[in-house]
C-alpha positions as CSV (number, residue, x, y, z in Angstrom):
1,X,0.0,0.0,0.0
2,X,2.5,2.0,0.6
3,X,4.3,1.6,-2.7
4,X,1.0,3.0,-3.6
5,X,0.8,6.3,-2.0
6,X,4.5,6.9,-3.2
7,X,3.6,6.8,-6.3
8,X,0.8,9.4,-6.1
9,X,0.8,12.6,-7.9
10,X,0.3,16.0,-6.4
11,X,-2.9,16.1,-8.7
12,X,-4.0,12.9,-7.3
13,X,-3.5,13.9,-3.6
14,X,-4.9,17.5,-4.4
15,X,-7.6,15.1,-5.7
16,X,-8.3,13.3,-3.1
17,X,-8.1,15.7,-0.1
18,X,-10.8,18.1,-2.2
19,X,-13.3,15.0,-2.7
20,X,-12.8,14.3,1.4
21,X,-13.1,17.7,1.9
22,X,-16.4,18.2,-0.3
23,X,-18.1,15.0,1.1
24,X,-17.4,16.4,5.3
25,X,-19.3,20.0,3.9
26,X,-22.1,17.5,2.2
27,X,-22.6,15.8,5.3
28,X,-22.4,19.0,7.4
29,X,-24.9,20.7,5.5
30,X,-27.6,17.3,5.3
31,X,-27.3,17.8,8.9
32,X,-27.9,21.3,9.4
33,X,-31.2,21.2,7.4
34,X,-33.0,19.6,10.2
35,X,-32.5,22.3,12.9
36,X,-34.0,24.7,10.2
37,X,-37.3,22.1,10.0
38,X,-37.4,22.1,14.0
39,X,-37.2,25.7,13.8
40,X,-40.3,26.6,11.3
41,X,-42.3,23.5,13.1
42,X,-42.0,25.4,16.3
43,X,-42.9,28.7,14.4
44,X,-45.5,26.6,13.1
45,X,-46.8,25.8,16.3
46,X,-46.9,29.1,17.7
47,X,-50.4,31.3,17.8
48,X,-50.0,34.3,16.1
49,X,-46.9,33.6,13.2
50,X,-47.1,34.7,10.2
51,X,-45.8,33.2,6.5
52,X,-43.0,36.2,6.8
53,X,-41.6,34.6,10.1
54,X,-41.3,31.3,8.3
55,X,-39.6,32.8,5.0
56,X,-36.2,33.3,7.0
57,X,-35.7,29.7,8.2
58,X,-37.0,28.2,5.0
59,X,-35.1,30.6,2.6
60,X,-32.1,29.0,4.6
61,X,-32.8,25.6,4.5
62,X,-33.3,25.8,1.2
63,X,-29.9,27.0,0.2
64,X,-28.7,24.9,2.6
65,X,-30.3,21.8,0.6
66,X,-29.1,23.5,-2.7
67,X,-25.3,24.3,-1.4
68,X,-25.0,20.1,-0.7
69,X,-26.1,19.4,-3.7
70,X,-23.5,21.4,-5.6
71,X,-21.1,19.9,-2.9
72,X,-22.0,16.6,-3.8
73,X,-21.9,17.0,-7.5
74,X,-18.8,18.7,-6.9
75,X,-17.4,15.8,-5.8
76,X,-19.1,13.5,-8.5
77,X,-17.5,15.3,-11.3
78,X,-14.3,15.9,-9.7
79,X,-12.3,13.0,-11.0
80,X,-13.3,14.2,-14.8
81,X,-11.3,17.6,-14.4
C-alpha cells in the first residue's frame, strides 16, 4: 500500500483531499437542514406567526439543501477535471 501512495501525484493527492473535503461539507450541510425544519415547526406551532416569520428559516434551509447538492456534484464530477 505504501508503494502505492508513493507513487501518487500532487494532482491525485490534491484530488483526493478536495473529494474528502467536499463529502465532510455535504454531510455537514444534510445535517444542518433539520434544525431549520425544528425551527419553522416550532414557528408553526406558535399562535400568532405569520408566513414572513417562516420565509427566513425556510429561505435557509433551502440554500442549505441546494449548497449540498452542488457539494455533492462537486465531488461527482471531480475525477473528470
Amino acid at each position: 500500500m505504501f508503494k502505492l501512495v508513493k507513487r501518487l501525484t500532487v494532482r491525485e493527492v490534491s484530488m483526493i483531499v478536495l473529494s474528502v473535503l467536499f463529502t465532510f461539507l455535504t454531510v455537514y450541510l444534510e445535517l444542518e437542514v433539520p434544525t431549520y425544519i425544528s425551527t419553522i415547526t416550532e414557528l408553526l406551532q406558535t399562535p400568532g406567526t405569520g408566513l414572513a416569520d417562516l420565509w427566513e428559516p425556510g429561505l435557509k434551509m433551502i440554500g442549505l439543501s441546494f449548497a449540498s447538492l452542488l457539494s455533492a456534484i462537486v465531488v461527482g464530477f471531480l475525477p473528470l477535471v
